[in-house]
N, CA and C atoms as an extended XYZ file, in Angstrom:
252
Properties=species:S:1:pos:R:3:atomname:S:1:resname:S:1:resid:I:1 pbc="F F F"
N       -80.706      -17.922       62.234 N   UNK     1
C       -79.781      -18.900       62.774 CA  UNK     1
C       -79.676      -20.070       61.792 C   UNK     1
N       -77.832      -20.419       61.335 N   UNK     2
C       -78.004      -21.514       60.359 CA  UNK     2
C       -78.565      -22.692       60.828 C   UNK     2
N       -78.914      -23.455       61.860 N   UNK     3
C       -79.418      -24.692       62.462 CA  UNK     3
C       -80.666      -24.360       62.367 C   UNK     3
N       -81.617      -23.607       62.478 N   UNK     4
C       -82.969      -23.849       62.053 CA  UNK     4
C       -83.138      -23.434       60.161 C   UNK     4
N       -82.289      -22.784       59.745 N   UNK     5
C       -82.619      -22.869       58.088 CA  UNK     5
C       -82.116      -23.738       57.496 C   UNK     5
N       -80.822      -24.783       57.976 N   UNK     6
C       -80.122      -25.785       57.207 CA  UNK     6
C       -80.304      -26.720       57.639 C   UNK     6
N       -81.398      -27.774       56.749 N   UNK     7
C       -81.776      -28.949       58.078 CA  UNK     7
C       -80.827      -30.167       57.257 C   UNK     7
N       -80.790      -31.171       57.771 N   UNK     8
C       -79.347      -32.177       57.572 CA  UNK     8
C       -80.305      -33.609       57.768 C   UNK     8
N       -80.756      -34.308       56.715 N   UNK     9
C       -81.259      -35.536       56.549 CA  UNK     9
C       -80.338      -36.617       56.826 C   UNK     9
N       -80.059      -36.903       57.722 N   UNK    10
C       -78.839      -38.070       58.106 CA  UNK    10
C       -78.994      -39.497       57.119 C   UNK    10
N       -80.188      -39.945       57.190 N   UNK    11
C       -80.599      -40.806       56.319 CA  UNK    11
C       -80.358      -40.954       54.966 C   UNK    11
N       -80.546      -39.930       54.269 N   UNK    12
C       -80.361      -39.844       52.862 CA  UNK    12
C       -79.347      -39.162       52.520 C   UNK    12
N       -78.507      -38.710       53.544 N   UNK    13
C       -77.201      -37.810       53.050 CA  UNK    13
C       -77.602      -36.119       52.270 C   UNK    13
N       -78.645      -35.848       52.396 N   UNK    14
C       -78.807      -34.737       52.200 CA  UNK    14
C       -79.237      -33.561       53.026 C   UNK    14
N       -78.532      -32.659       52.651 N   UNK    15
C       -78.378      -30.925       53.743 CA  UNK    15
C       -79.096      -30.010       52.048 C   UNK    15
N       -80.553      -29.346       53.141 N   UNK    16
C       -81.135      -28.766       52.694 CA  UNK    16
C       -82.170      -27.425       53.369 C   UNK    16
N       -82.067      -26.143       52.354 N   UNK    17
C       -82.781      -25.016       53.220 CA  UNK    17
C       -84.130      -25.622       53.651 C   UNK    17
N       -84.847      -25.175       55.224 N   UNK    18
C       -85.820      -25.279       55.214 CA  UNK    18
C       -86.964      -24.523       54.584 C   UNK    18
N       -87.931      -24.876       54.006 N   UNK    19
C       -89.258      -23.954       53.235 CA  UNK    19
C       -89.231      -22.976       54.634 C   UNK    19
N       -89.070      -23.353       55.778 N   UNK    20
C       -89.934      -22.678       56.820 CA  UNK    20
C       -88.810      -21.522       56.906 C   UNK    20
N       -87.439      -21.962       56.807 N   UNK    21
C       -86.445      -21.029       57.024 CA  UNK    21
C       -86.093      -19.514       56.813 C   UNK    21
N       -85.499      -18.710       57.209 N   UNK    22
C       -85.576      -17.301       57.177 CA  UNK    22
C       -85.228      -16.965       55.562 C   UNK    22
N       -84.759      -16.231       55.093 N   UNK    23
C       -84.236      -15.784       54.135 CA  UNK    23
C       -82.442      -15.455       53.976 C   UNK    23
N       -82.069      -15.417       55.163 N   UNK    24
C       -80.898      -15.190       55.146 CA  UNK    24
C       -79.789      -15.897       54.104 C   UNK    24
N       -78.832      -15.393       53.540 N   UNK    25
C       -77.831      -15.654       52.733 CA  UNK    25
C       -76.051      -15.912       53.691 C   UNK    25
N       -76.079      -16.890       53.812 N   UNK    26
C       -74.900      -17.451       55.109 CA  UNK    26
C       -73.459      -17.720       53.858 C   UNK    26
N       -72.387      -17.134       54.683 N   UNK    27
C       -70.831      -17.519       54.020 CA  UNK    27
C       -70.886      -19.142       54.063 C   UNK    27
N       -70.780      -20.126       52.457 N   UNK    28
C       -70.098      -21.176       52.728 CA  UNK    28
C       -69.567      -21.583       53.895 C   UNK    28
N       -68.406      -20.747       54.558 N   UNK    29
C       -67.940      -20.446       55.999 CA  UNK    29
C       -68.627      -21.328       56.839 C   UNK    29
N       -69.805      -20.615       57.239 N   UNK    30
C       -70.924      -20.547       58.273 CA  UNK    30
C       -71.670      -22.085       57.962 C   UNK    30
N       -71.768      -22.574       57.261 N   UNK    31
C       -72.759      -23.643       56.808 CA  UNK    31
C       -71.323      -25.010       57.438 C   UNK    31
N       -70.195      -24.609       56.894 N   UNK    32
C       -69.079      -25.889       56.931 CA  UNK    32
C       -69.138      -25.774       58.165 C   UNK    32
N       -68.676      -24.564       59.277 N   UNK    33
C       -68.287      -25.057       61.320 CA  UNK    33
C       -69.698      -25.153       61.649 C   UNK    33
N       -71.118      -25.203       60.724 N   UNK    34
C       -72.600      -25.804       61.376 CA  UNK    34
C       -72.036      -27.406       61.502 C   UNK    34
N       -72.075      -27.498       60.112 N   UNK    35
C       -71.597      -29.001       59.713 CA  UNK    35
C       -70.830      -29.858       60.442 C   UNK    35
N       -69.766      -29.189       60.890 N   UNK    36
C       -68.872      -29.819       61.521 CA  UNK    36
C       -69.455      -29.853       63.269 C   UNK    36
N       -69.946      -28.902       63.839 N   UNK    37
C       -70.330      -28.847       64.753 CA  UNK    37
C       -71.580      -29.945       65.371 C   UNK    37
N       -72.662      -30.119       64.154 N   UNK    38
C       -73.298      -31.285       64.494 CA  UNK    38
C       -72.557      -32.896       64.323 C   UNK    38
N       -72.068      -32.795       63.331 N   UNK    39
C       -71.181      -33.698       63.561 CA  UNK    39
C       -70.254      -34.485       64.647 C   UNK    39
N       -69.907      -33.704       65.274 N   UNK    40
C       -69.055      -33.942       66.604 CA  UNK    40
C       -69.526      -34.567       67.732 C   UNK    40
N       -71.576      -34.298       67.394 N   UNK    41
C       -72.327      -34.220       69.020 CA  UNK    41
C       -72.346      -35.663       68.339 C   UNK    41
N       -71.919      -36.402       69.918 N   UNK    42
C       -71.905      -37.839       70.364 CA  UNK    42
C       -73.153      -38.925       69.876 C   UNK    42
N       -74.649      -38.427       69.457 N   UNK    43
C       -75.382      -39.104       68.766 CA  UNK    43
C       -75.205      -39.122       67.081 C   UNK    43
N       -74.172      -38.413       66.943 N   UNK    44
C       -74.185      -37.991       65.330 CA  UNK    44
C       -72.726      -38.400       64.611 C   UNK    44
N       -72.237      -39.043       65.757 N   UNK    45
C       -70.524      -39.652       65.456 CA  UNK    45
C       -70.551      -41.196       64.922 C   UNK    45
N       -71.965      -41.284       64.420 N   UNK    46
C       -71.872      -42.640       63.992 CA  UNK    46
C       -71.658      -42.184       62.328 C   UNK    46
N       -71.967      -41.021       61.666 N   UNK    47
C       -72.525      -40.596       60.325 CA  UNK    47
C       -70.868      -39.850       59.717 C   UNK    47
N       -70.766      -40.426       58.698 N   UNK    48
C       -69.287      -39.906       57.823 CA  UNK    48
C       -69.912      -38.436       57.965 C   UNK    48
N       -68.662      -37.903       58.369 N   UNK    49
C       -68.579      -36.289       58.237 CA  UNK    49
C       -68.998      -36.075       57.026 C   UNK    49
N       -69.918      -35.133       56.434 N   UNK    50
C       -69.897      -34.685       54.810 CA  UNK    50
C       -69.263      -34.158       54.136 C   UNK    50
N       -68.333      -32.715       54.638 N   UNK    51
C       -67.490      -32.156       53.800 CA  UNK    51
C       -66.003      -32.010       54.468 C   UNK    51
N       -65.023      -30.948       53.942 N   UNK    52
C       -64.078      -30.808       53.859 CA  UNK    52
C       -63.529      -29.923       53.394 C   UNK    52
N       -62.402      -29.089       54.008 N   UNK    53
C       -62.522      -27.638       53.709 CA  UNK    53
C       -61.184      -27.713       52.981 C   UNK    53
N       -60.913      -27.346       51.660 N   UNK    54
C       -59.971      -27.401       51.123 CA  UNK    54
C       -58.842      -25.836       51.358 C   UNK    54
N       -60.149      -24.452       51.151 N   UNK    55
C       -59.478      -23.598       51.931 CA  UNK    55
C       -60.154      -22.704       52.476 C   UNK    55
N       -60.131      -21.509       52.517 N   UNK    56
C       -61.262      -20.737       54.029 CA  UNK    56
C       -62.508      -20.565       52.878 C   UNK    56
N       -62.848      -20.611       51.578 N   UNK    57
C       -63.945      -20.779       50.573 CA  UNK    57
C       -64.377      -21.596       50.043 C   UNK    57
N       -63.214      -23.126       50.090 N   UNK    58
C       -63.794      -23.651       49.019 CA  UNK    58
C       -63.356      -25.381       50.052 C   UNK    58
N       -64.478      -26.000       49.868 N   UNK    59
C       -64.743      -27.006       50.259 CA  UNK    59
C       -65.164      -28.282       49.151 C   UNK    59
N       -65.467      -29.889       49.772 N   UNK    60
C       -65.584      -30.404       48.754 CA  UNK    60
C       -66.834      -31.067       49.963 C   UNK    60
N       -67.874      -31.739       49.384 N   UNK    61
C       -68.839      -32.617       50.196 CA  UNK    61
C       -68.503      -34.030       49.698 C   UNK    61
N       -68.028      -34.690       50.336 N   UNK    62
C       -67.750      -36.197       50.537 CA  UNK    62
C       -68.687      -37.173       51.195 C   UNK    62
N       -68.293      -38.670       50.932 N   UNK    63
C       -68.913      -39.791       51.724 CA  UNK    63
C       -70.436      -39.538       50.880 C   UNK    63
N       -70.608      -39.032       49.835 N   UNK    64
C       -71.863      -39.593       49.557 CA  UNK    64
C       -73.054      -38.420       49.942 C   UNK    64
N       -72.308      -37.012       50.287 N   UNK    65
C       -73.342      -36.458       50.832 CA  UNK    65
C       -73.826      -35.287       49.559 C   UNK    65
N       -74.926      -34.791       49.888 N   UNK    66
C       -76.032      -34.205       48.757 CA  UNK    66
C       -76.133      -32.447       49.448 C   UNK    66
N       -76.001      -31.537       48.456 N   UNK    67
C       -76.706      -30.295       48.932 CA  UNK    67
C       -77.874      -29.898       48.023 C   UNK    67
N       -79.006      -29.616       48.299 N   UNK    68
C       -80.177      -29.709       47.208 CA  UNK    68
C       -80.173      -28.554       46.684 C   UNK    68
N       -79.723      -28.392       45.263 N   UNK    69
C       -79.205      -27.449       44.232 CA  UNK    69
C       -80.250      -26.116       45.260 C   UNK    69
N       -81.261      -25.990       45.131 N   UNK    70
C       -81.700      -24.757       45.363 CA  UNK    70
C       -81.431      -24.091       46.716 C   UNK    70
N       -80.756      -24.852       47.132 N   UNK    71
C       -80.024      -24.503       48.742 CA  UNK    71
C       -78.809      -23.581       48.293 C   UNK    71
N       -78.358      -23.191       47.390 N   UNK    72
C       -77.257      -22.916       47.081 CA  UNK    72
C       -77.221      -21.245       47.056 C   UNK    72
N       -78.914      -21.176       47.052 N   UNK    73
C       -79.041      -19.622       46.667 CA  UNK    73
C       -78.980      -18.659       47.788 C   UNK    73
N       -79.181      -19.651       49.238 N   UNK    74
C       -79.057      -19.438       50.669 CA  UNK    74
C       -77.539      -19.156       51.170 C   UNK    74
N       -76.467      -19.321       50.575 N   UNK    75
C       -74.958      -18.803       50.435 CA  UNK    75
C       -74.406      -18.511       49.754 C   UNK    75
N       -73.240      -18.108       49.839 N   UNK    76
C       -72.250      -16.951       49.405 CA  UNK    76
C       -71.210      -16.824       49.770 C   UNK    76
N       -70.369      -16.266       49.158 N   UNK    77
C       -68.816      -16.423       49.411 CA  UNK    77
C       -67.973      -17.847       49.497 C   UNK    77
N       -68.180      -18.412       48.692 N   UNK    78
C       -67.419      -19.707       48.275 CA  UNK    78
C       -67.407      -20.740       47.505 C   UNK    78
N       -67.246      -21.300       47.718 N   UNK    79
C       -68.238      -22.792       46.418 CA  UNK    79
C       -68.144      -24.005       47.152 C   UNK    79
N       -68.794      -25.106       47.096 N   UNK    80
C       -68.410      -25.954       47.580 CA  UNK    80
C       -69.192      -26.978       46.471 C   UNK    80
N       -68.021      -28.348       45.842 N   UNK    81
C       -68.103      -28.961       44.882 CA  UNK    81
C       -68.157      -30.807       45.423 C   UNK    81
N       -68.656      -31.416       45.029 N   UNK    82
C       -68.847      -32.482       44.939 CA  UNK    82
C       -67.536      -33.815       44.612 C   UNK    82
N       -67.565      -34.789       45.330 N   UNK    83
C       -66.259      -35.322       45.602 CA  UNK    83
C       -67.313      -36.926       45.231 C   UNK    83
N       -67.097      -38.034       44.233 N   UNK    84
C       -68.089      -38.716       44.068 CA  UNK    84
C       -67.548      -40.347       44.762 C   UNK    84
Protein backbone atom coordinates (compact mmCIF):
# COMPACT_ATOMS: atom_id res chain seq x y z
CA UNK A 1 0.00 0.00 0.00
CA UNK A 2 1.43 3.49 -1.27
CA UNK A 3 0.54 5.34 2.24
CA UNK A 4 2.56 3.11 4.35
CA UNK A 5 5.76 3.06 1.79
CA UNK A 6 5.54 6.87 0.82
CA UNK A 7 5.83 8.81 3.93
CA UNK A 8 5.34 12.80 3.34
CA UNK A 9 7.42 15.11 5.85
CA UNK A 10 5.08 18.15 5.91
CA UNK A 11 7.70 20.10 7.66
CA UNK A 12 10.52 19.93 5.43
CA UNK A 13 8.65 19.47 2.19
CA UNK A 14 9.94 16.19 1.60
CA UNK A 15 8.10 12.75 0.25
CA UNK A 16 10.19 9.81 0.86
CA UNK A 17 10.24 5.69 0.63
CA UNK A 18 10.01 4.27 3.98
CA UNK A 19 13.31 1.93 5.05
CA UNK A 20 10.42 -0.08 6.65
CA UNK A 21 8.41 -0.06 3.34
CA UNK A 22 7.57 -3.01 1.05
CA UNK A 23 9.44 -3.27 -2.08
CA UNK A 24 6.89 -2.51 -4.41
CA UNK A 25 7.53 -0.36 -7.64
CA UNK A 26 4.17 2.11 -7.93
CA UNK A 27 3.14 4.12 -11.48
CA UNK A 28 4.19 7.89 -10.96
CA UNK A 29 0.23 7.64 -11.41
CA UNK A 30 -0.28 6.05 -8.04
CA UNK A 31 2.13 8.24 -5.92
CA UNK A 32 0.40 11.81 -7.62
CA UNK A 33 -3.87 10.69 -6.55
CA UNK A 34 -1.76 9.47 -2.92
CA UNK A 35 -0.55 13.01 -2.99
CA UNK A 36 -3.39 14.62 -3.83
CA UNK A 37 -5.56 12.59 -1.67
CA UNK A 38 -3.70 13.50 1.57
CA UNK A 39 -3.74 16.71 0.64
CA UNK A 40 -7.40 17.35 0.56
CA UNK A 41 -7.89 15.77 4.29
CA UNK A 42 -8.98 18.94 6.26
CA UNK A 43 -5.80 18.81 8.73
CA UNK A 44 -3.48 18.91 5.71
CA UNK A 45 -5.25 21.95 3.76
CA UNK A 46 -3.09 24.25 5.47
CA UNK A 47 0.26 22.77 3.32
CA UNK A 48 0.81 23.98 -0.61
CA UNK A 49 -0.18 21.01 -2.62
CA UNK A 50 3.32 19.59 -3.95
CA UNK A 51 2.83 18.56 -7.40
CA UNK A 52 1.01 18.84 -10.57
CA UNK A 53 0.13 16.74 -13.28
CA UNK A 54 1.12 18.06 -16.52
CA UNK A 55 -0.12 14.78 -18.26
CA UNK A 56 -1.29 11.12 -17.25
CA UNK A 57 3.02 10.57 -16.80
CA UNK A 58 4.52 13.43 -16.33
CA UNK A 59 4.17 15.78 -13.49
CA UNK A 60 6.15 18.67 -12.00
CA UNK A 61 6.66 18.98 -7.85
CA UNK A 62 6.10 22.57 -6.87
CA UNK A 63 5.92 25.05 -3.79
CA UNK A 64 9.22 23.95 -2.65
CA UNK A 65 8.60 20.32 -2.38
CA UNK A 66 11.54 17.50 -2.34
CA UNK A 67 11.41 13.71 -3.54
CA UNK A 68 14.56 11.97 -1.99
CA UNK A 69 16.50 10.89 -5.15
CA UNK A 70 16.53 7.23 -3.97
CA UNK A 71 12.75 7.17 -3.78
CA UNK A 72 12.72 7.25 -7.37
CA UNK A 73 13.70 3.63 -7.73
CA UNK A 74 10.21 2.79 -5.94
CA UNK A 75 8.37 4.05 -9.44
CA UNK A 76 7.80 3.76 -12.82
CA UNK A 77 6.08 4.78 -15.66
CA UNK A 78 6.64 8.49 -15.74
CA UNK A 79 8.89 11.17 -14.57
CA UNK A 80 8.21 13.70 -12.45
CA UNK A 81 10.63 16.94 -12.55
CA UNK A 82 11.22 19.73 -10.35
CA UNK A 83 9.60 23.26 -10.70
CA UNK A 84 12.09 25.72 -8.47
Amino acid sequence: MIKKDFIIDFEKKLIYHSKLGSTTIYPVQKLYAYLQDMFDEPENMKFEIPIKAVSKTTFILKNGWKIEEKSFKYLKNGTITFKE
